[in-house]
C-alpha positions as CSV (number, residue, x, y, z in Angstrom):
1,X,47.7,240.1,166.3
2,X,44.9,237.7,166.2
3,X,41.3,239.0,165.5
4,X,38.8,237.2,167.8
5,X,35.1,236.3,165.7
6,X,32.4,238.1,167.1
7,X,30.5,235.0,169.4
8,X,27.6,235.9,167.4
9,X,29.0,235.3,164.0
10,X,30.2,231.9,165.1
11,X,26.5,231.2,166.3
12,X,25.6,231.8,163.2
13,X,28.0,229.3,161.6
14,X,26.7,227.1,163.6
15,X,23.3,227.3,163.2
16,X,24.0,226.8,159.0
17,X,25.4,223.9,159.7
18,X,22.8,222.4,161.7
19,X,20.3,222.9,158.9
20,X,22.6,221.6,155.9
21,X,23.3,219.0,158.2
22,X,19.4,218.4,158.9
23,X,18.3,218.8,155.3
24,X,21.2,216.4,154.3
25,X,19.4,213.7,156.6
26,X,16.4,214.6,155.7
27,X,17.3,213.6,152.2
28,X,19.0,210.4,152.9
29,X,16.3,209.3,154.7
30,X,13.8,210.3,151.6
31,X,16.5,208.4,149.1
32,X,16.6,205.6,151.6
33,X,12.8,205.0,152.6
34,X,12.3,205.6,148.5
35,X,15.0,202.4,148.1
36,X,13.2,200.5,151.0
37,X,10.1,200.9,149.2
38,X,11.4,199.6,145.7
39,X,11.5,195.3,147.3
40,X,12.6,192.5,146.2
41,X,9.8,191.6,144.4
42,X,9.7,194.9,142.1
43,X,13.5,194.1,141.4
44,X,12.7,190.2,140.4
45,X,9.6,191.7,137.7
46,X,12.1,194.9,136.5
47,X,15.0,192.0,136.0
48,X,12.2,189.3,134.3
49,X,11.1,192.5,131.8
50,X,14.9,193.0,131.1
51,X,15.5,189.7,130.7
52,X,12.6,189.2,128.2
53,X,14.6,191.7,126.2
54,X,17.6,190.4,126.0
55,X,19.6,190.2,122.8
56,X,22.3,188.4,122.2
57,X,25.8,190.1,121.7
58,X,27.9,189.5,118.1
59,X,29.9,186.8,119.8
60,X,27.3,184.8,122.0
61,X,25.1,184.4,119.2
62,X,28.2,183.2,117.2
63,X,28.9,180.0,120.0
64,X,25.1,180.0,120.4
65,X,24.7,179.0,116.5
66,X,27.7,176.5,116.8
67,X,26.4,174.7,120.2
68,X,23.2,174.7,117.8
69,X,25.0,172.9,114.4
70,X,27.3,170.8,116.3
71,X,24.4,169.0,118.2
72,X,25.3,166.6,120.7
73,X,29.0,167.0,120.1
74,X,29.3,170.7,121.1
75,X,32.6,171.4,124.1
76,X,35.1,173.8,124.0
77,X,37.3,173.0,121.6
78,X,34.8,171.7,118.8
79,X,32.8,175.0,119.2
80,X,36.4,176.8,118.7
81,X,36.6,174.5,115.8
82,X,33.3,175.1,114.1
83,X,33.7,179.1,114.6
84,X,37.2,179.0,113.2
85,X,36.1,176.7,110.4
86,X,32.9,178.7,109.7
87,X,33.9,182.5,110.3
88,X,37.6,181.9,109.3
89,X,38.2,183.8,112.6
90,X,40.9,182.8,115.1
91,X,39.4,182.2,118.8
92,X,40.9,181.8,122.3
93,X,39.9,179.3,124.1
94,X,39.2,181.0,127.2
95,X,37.1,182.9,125.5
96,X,35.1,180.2,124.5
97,X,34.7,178.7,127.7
98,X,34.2,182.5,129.6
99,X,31.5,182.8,127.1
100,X,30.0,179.1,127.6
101,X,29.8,179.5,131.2
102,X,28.0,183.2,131.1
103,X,25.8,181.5,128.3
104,X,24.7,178.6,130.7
105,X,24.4,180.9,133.8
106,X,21.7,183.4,131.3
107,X,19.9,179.6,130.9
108,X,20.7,180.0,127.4
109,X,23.1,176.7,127.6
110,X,22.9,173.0,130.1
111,X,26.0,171.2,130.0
112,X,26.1,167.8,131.1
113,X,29.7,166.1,131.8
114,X,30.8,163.1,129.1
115,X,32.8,160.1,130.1
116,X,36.5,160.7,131.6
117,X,38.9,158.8,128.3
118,X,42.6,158.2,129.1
119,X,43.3,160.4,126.7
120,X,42.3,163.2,129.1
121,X,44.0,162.3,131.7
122,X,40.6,160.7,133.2
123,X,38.6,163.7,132.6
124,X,35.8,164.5,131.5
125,X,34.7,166.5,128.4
126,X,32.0,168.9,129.2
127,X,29.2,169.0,126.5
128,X,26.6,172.0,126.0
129,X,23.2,171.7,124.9
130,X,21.2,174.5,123.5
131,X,18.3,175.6,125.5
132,X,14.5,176.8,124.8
133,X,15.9,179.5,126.1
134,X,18.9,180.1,124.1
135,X,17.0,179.4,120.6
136,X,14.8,182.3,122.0
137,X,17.5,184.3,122.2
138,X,18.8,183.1,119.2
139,X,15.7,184.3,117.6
140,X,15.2,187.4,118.7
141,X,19.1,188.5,118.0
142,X,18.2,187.5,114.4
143,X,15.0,188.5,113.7
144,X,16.2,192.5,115.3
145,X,19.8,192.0,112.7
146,X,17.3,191.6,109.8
147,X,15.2,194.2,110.5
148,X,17.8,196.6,111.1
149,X,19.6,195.1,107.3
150,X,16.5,195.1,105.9
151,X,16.3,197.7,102.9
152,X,19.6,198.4,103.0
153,X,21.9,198.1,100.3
154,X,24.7,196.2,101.8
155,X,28.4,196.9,101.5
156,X,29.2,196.1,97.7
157,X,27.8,199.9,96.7
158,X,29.2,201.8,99.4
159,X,32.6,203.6,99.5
């Protein structure tokens, strides 16, 4: 036997869900006309204040520094070179070229293409330049590493 729900209690029902239903609106709309009201041109000054900020991470600062001592000969594979010869670390070479091309697109790096040699197959090296930019950044990743090192006894005394 099937019990029938008083009309009244269904009503009811109703009427809750009308009002979450409301209030739900109500606060997307708040949430939305709070987005609309945070533009374009707030997001471009938050994103320049970030950028201003922006440290380097352990391995972009390590092909930054090598751009930097190989001078006008820095492409992929003498930057892979130089780390390898310097940090006695093996390095993919896609990683070096991911982290060129993320480097250039920050404005940290311009690359400019060399002349296509037979040896290549008639291609072109592609050789990267440090920016003002990048020896900014350079800078900044440094000077926070030696502040953070600074009065500490390094490594040799601890256990």
């Amino acid at each position: 036997m099937r019990l029938r729900k008083n009309p009244e209690d269904h009503s009811k029902h109703n009427d809750h869900n009308k009002r979450s239903h409301a209030l739900s609106t109500m606060s997307r709309a708040n949430s939305e006309s709070s987005l609309k009201a945070l533009d374009y041109s707030n997001l471009f000054y938050i994103v320049y204040l970030m950028s201003s900020r922006d440290y380097l991470g352990e391995f972009e600062h390590v092909v930054l520094l090598a751009v930097l001592r190989l001078d006008d000969q820095a492409y992929g594979v003498t930057v892979r070179r130089e780390i390898e010869a310097r940090t006695k670390r093996e390095v993919s070479i896609g990683a070096i070229y991911a982290t060129l091309d993320r480097l250039e697109g920050k404005g940290y790096l311009r690359s400019r293409a060399g002349d296509p040699t037979p040896e290549r197959g008639g291609r072109s090296k592609r050789f990267f330049r440090v920016t003002a930019q990048g020896v900014a950044a350079v800078n900044r990743t440094r000077h926070a590493l030696r502040s953070l090192t600074e009065g500490l006894e390094l490594l040799g005394s601890r256990s």
